[in-house]
N, C-alpha and C positions, 0 to 999 in steps of 0.2 A: 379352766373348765373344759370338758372332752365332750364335743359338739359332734353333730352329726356330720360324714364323709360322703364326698357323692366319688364311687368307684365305676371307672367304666368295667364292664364287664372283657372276660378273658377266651369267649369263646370263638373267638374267631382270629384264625392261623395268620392271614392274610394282614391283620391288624399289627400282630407280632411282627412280620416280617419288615413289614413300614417305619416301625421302631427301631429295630435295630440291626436292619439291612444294610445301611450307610455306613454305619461304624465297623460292621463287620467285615465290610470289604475294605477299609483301611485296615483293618487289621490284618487281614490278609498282605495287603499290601508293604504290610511292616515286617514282613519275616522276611528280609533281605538278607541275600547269601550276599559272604565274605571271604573271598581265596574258595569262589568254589565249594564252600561250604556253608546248607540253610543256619543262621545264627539260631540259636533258641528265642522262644516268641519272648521268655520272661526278661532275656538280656536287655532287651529295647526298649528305651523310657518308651515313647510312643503308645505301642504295645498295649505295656502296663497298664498307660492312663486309658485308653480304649477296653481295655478288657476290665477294666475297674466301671466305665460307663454301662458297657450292657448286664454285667453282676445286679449295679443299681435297679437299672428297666427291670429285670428280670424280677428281682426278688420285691421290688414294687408292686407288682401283677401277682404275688403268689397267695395274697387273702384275697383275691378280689370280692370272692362267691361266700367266704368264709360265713358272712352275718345273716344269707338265705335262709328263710324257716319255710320250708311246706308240709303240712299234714292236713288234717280234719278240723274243720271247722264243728266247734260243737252249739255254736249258737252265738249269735251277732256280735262279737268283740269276745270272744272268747275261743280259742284255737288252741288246738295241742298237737305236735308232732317231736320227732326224735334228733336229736342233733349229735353229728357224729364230727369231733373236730380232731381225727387220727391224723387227718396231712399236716396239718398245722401246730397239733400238740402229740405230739406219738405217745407222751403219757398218759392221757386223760381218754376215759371210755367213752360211749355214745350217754347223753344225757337226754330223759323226757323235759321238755321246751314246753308251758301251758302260757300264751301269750292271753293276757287280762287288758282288756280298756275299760279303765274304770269309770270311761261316761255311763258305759253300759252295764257296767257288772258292779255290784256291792260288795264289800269286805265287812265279815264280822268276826272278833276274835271274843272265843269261850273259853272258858276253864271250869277245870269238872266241881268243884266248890262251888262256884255260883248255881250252877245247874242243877245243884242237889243230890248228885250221886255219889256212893258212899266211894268209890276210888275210880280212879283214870278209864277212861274209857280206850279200846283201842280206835286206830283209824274207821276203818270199815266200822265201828259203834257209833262214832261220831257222825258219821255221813248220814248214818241210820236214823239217830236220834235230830239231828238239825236238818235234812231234808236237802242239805245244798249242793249247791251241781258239782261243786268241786270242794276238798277241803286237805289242808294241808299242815305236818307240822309248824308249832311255833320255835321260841327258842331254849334254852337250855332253863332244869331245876334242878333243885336241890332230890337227898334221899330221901327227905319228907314231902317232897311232891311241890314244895313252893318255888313260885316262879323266880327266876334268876332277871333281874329286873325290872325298868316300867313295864307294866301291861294295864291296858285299857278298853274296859268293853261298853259300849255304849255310853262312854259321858264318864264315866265311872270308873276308880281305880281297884283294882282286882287283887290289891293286898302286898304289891311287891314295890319297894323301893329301888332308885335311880342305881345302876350298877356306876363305879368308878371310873370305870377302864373298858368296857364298850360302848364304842359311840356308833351301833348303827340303831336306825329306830323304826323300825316299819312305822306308817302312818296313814290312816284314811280315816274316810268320812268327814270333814270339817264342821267344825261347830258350827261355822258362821259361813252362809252357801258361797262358794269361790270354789274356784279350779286353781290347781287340780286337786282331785278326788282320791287320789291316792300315790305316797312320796317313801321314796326311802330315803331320809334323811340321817347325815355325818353328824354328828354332835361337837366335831371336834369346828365343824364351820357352823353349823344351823343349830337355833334356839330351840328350846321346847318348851314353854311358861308351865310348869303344875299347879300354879294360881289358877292358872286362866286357861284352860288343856287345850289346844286350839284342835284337835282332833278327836275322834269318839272311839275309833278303834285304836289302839298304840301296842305294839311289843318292840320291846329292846332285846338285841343281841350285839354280835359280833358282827366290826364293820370289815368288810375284804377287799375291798375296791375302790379307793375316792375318786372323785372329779378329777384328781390332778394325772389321774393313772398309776397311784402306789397301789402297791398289794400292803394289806396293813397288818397281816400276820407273819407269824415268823416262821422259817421252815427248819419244821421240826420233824419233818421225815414220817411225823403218823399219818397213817393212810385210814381212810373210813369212809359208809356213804354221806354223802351232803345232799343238804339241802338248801338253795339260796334264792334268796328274792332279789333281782336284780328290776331299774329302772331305766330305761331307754329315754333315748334325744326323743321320740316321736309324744312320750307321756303314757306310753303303755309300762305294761309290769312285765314281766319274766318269772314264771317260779323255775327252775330246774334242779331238778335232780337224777344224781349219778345213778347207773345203773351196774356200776363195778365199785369199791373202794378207789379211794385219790387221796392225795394231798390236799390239801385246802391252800397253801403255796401254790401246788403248781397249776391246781386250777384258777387260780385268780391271777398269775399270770397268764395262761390261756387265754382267758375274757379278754384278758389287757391285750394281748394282740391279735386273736381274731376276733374276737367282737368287739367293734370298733363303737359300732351304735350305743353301746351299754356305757348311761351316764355311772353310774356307778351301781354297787353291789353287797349284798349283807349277808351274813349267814346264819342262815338257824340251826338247831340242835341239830348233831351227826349223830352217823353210828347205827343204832339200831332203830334211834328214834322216827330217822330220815323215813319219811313217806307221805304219800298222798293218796287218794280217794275219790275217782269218780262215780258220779251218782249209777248207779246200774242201767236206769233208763238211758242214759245218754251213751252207758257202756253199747248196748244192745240196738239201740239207733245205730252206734257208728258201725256197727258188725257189717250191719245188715247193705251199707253204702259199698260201692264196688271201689277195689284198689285194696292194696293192702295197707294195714294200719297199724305197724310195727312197736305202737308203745302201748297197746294193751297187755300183750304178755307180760312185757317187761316191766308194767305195772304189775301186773298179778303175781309174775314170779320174783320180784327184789328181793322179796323177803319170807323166808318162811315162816313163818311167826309175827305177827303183829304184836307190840308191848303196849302198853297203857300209855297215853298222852295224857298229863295232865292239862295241860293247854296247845288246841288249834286254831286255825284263820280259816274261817268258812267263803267259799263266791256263788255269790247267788244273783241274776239279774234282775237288776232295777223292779221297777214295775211298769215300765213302758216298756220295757226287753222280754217281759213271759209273754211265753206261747211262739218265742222263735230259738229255736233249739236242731241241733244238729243237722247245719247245713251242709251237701258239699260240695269243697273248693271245686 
């Protein structure tokens, strides 16, 4: 299981130096001339093994900061900023980071059949018509709009049977009151009874990330945007999504080495599907906060065209969490 890391931080020189001062001055010490001539540093075992020790120090310290989120708090367990992980994955672009605590915030997932509307809504429809602060694609369907495995919306099964071969399964709300509140659970380690549903919200997709730290897809070199609900050591949530095309490989190994904290991770529909939806009001509260707020555009511009969703996951706060909204950090 891939638990939480406590990383000392890298900003300070003087820290660095204390580490690997000593060794480096044996090193030095090890480029002894021979007949009058400096030997090369790589001839000397010595050497070697010293220059093999500060590689280690060195590239131990090189995520330290890597797992840092700062942006905008949009309201008490609910924050959104940008995550740009180019030093540590040169492939992978800046992705929008919406951090969810689900003491505070509710998950509901819809689909356009239950709601009564004659075909999919797009994002921006969806926000419109459910009201919620934030709402996001689910996971992949068919060309007749039917869900590609379990989905569940209040209690209730929304018409799609268990897919074979993905075992990732978003989960909240619990039938029966327990924490936590909201899980991304592996099917290939955890249960899910559909006798007994123990949760009220449910979508199944694609898992990308387990506990042990595999990436569980294969790389197949297509590039597309994503979108992924990942779950954290602390019990918060992570949505993010790209703001370039990726790999779904090579961003899931990304996660695996600089986001350390990420218990594991799932992916929902890519591609054109990939999006999300902040309520307007909370768009224009965060305007109006000083600093700048670098995932609004990037929301606004991902995509030119919105497609029809036939199923999203809405977040909306509790009812002990309205009326506190877009705080900032």
């Amino acid at each position: 299981m891939r638990g939480p890391y406590r990383i000392r931080p890298l900003d300070s020189s003087n820290n660095l130096k204390l580490r690997i001062g000593f060794p480096f001055l044996l090193l030095k010490d090890a480029m002894v001339q021979s007949n009058s001539v400096l030997r090369p540093l790589t001839y000397t075992p010595i050497a070697r093994f010293l220059l093999g020790i500060i590689l280690v120090m060195s590239g131990g310290l090189s995520t330290a900061t890597a797992q840092t989120l700062t942006g905008d708090q949009l309201g008490n367990g609910l924050s959104i900023s940008v995550w740009s992980p180019h030093a540590q994955c040169p492939g992978v672009p800046p992705l929008v980071a919406v951090e969810i605590d689900p003491d505070r915030y509710r998950f509901t997932v819809h689909y356009y059949r239950q709601e009564g509307v004659p075909e999919p809504l797009d994002i921006r429809q969806w926000q419109e018509r459910t009201g919620h602060d934030l709402v996001f694609n689910a996971g992949l369907f068919r060309e007749n709009y039917a869900y590609l495995g379990l989905l569940y919306g209040n209690g209730r099964s929304l018409g799609s049977k268990r897919h074979a071969t993905w075992q990732g399964l978003f989960a909240a709300e619990p039938a029966v009151d327990r924490s936590p509140r909201a899980r991304v659970l592996d099917l290939t380690f955890d249960t899910f009874d559909e006798e007994r549903v123990p949760y009220r919200e449910v979508a199944q997709s694609l898992m990308l990330l387990d506990r042990t730290g595999k990436v569980r897809v294969r790389q197949t070199g297509k590039r597309a945007y994503q979108t992924l609900v990942a779950e954290q050591s602390n019990g918060h949530l992570l949505i993010l999504k790209t703001t370039e095309v990726v790999s779904l490989y090579t961003l899931g190994e990304c996660l695996r080495d600089a986001f350390p904290s990420l218990r594991q991770v799932m992916a929902m529909d890519g591609g054109s599907s990939s999006d999300i939806a902040v309520s307007p009001s909370l768009r224009q509260a965060t305007s109006k906060m000083a600093g700048t707020h670098g995932w609004i555009p990037l929301l606004e511009d991902s995509l030119a065209t919105h497609i029809g969703l036939p199923a999203v996951i809405g977040v909306s706060p509790r009812p002990e969490q309205t009326g506190v909204k877009a705080i900032s950090k």
